[in-house]
N, CA, C and O of each residue as an XYZ file, in Angstrom:
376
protein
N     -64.678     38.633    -53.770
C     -65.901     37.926    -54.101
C     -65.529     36.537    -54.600
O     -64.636     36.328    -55.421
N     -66.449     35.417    -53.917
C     -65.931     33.934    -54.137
C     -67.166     33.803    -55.438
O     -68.314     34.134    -55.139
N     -66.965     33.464    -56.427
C     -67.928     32.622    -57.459
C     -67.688     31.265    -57.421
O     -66.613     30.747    -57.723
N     -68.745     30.644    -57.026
C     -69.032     28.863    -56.896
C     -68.817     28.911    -58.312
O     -68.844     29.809    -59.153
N     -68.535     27.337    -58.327
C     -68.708     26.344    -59.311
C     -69.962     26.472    -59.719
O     -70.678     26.978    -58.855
N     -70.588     26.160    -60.877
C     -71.705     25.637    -61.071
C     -71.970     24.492    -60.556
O     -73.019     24.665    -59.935
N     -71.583     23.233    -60.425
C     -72.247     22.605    -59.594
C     -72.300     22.264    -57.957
O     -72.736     21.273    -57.370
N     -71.760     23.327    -57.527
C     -71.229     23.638    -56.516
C     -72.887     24.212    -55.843
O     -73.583     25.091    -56.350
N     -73.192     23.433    -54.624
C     -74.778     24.004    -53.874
C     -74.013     25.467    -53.170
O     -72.995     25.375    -52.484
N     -74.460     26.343    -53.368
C     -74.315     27.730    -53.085
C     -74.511     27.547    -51.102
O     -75.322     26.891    -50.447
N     -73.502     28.346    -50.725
C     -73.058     27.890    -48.873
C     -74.634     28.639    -48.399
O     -75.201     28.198    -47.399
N     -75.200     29.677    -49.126
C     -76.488     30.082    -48.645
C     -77.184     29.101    -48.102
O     -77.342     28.793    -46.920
N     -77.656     28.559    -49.251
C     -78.521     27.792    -49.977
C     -77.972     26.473    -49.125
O     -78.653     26.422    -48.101
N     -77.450     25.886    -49.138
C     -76.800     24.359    -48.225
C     -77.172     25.014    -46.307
O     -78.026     24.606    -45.520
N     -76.227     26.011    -46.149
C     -76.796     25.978    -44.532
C     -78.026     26.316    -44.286
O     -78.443     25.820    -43.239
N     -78.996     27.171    -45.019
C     -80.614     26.940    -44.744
C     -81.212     26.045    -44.788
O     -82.164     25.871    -44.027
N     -80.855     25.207    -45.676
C     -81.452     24.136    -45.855
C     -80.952     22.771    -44.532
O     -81.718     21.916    -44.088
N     -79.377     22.968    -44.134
C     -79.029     21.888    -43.360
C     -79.655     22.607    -41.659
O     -79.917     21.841    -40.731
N     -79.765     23.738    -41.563
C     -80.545     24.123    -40.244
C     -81.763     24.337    -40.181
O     -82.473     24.301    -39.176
N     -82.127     24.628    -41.529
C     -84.046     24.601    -41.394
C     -84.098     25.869    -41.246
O     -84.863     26.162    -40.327
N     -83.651     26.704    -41.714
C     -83.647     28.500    -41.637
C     -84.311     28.695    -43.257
O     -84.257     27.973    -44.253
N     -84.914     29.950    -43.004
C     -85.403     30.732    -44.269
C     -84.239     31.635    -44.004
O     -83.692     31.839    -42.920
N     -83.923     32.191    -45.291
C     -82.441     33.539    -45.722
C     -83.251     34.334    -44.463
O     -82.577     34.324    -43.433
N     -84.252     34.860    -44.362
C     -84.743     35.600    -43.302
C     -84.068     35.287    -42.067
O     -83.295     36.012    -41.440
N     -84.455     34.110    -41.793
C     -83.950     33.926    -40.274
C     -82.382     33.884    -40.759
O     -81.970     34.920    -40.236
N     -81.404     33.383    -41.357
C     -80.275     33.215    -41.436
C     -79.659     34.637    -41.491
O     -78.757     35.136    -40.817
N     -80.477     35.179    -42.574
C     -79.781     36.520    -42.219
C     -79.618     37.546    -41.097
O     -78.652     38.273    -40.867
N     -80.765     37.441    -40.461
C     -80.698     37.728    -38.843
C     -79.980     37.285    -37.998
O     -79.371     37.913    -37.132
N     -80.000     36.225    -38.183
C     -78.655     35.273    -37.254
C     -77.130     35.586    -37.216
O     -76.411     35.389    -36.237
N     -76.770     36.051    -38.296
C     -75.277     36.426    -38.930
C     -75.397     37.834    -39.328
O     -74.278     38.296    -39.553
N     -76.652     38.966    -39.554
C     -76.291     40.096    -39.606
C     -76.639     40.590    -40.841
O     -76.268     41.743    -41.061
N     -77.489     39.806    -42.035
C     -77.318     40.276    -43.034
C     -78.826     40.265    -43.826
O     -79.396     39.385    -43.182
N     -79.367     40.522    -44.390
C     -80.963     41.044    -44.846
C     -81.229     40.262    -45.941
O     -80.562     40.145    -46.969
N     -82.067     39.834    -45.691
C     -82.554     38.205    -46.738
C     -82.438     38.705    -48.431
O     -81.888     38.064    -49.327
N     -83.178     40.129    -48.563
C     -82.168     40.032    -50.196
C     -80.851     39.809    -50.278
O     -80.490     39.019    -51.150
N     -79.834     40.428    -49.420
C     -78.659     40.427    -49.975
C     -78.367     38.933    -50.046
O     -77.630     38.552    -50.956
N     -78.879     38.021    -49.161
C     -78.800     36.515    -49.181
C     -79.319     35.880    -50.149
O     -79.093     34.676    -50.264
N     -80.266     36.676    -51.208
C     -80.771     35.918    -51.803
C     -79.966     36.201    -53.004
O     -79.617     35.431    -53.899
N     -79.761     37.339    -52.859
C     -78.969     38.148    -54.748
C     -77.843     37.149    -54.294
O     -77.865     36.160    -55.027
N     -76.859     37.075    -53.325
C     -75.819     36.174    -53.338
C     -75.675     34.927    -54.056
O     -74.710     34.545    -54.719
N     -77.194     34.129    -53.743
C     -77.452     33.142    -54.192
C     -77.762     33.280    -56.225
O     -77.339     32.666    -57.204
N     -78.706     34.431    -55.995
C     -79.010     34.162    -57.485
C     -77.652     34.169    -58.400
O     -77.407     33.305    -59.241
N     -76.955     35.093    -58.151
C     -75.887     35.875    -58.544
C     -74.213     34.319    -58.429
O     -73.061     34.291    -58.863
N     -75.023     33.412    -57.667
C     -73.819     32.567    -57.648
C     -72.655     32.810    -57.356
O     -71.795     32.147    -57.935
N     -72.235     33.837    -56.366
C     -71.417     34.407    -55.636
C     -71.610     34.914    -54.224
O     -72.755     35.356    -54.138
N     -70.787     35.059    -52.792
C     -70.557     34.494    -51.711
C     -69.424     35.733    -51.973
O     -68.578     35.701    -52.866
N     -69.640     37.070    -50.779
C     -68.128     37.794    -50.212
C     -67.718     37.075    -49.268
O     -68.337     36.152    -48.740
N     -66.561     37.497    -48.988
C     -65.703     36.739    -48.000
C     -66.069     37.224    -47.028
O     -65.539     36.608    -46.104
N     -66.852     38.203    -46.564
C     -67.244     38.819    -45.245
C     -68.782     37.511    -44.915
O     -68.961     36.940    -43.839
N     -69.533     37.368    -45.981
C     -70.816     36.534    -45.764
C     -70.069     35.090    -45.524
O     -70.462     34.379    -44.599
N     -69.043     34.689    -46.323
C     -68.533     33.536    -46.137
C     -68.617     33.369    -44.693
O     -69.506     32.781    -44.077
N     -67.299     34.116    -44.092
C     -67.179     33.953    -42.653
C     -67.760     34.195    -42.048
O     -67.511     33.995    -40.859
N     -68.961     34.805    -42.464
C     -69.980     35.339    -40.969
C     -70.733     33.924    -40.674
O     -70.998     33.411    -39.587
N     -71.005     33.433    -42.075
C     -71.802     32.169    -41.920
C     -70.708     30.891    -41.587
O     -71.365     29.861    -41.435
N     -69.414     30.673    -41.447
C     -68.339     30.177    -40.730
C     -68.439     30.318    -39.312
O     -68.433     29.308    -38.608
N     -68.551     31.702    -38.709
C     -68.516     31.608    -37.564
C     -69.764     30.866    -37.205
O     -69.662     29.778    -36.638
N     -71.216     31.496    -37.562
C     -72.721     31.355    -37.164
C     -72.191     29.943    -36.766
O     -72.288     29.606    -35.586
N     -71.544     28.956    -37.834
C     -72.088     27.311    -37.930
C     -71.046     26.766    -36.744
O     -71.261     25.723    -36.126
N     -69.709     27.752    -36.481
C     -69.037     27.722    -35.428
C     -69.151     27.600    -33.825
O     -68.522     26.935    -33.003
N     -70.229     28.529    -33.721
C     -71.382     28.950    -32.593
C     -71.783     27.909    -32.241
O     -71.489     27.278    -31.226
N     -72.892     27.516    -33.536
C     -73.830     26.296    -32.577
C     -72.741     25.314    -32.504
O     -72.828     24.892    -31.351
N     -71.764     24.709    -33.078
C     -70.907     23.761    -32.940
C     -70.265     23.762    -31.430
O     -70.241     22.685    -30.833
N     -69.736     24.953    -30.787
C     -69.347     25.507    -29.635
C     -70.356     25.081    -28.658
O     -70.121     24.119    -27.927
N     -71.631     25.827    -28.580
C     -72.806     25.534    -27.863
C     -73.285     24.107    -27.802
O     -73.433     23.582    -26.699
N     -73.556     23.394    -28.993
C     -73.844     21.617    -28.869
C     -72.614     21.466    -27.631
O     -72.903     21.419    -26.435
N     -71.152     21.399    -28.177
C     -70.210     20.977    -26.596
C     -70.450     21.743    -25.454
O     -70.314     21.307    -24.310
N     -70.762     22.743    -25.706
C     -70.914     23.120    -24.051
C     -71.915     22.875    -23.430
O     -71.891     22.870    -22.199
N     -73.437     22.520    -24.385
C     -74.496     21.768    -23.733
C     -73.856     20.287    -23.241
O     -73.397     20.097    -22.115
N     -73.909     19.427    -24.156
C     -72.863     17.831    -23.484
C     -71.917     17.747    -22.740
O     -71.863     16.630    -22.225
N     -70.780     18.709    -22.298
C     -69.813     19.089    -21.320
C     -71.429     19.295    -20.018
O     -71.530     18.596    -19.010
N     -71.987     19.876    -20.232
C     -73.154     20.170    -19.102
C     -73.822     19.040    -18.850
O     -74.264     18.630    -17.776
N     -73.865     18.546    -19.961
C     -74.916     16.881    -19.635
C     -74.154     16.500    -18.760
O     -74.404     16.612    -17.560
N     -72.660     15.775    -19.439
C     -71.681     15.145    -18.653
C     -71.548     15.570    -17.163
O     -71.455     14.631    -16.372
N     -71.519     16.998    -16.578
C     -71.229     17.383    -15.297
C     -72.277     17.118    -14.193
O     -72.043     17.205    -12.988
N     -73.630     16.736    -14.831
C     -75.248     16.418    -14.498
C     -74.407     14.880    -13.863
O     -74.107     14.655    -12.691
N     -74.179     13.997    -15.054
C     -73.994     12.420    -14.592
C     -73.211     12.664    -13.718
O     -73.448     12.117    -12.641
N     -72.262     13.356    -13.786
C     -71.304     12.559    -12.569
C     -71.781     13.159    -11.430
O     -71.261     12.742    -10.395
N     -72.922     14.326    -11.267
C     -73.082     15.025    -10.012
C     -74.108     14.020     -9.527
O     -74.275     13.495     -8.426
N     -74.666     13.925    -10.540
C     -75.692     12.918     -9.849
C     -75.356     11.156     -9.600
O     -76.120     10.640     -8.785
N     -74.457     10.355    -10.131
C     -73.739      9.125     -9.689
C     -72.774      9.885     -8.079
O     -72.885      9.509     -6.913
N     -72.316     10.471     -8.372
C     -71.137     11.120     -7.154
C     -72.388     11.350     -5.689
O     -72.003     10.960     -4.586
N     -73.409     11.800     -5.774
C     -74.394     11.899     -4.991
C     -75.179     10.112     -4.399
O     -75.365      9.625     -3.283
N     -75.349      9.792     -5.318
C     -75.710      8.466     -5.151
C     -74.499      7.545     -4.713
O     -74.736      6.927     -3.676
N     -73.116      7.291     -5.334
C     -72.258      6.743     -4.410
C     -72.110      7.071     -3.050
O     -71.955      6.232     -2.163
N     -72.166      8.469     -2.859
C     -71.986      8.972     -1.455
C     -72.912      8.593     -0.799
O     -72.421      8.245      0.275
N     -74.381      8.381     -0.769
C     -75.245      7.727     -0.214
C     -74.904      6.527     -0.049
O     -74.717      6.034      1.063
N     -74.773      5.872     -1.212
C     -74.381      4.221     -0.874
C     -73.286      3.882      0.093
O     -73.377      3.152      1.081
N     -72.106      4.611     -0.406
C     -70.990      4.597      1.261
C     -71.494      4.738      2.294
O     -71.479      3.772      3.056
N     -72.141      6.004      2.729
C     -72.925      6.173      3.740
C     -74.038      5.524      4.442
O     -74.463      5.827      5.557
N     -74.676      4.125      3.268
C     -75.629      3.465      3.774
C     -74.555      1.871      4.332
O     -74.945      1.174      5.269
N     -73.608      1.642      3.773
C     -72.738      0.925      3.995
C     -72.417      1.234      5.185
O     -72.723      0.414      6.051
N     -71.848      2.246      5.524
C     -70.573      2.865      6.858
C     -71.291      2.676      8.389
O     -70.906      2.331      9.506
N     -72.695      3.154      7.700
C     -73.592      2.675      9.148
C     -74.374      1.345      9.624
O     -75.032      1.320     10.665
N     -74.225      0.163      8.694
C     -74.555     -1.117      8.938
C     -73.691     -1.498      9.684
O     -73.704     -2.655     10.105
C-alpha cells in the first residue's frame, strides 16, 4: 500500500479529473468499483495493483492516440501517392 504525501493530488483523483471520468467510469475502465476508488482516495492511499492498473489504463490511450496518427499519417501519404500518380500520368500523356 502506497500512502501519498499530503500534498500530493491523490493519482485517483488527478486522472479523473485530467480525462473527465467520474471514479464510476474510471473504475470500469481499469476493473475496479467506484467505492473502492473512492475509500482509496478518502483513505489517502493507492495499492500497487490500482496504481498499475491505472498506469496501464493511461498507457492504452497513449498507445491508441499513436496508432490513431500512425493512421492519419498512412491516409496522407495514400492520398498525395494517389494524386502524384495522377499527375505523372497527366504529364506522360501530353
Amino acid at each position: 500500500m502506497v500512502v501519498l504525501e499530503e500534498k500530493e493530488i491523490h493519482l485517483v483523483k488527478r486522472v479523473s479529473k485530467e480525462l473527465g471520468l467520474t471514479y464510476q467510469e474510471l473504475g470500469e475502465k481499469i476493473g475496479y468499483s467506484e467505492s473502492t476508488l473512492r475509500g482509496a482516495v478518502s483513505k489517502n492511499q493507492v495499492s500497487m495493483q490500482l496504481k498499475k492498473a491505472i498506469e496501464l489504463y493511461l498507457e492504452v490511450i497513449q498507445l491508441k492516440e499513436k496508432e490513431q496518427n500512425i493512421e492519419n499519417i498512412k491516409d496522407v501519404i495514400a492520398t498525395y501517392s494517389k494524386n502524384l500518380i495522377k499527375d505523372i500520368d497527366s504529364l506522360a500523356t501530353k
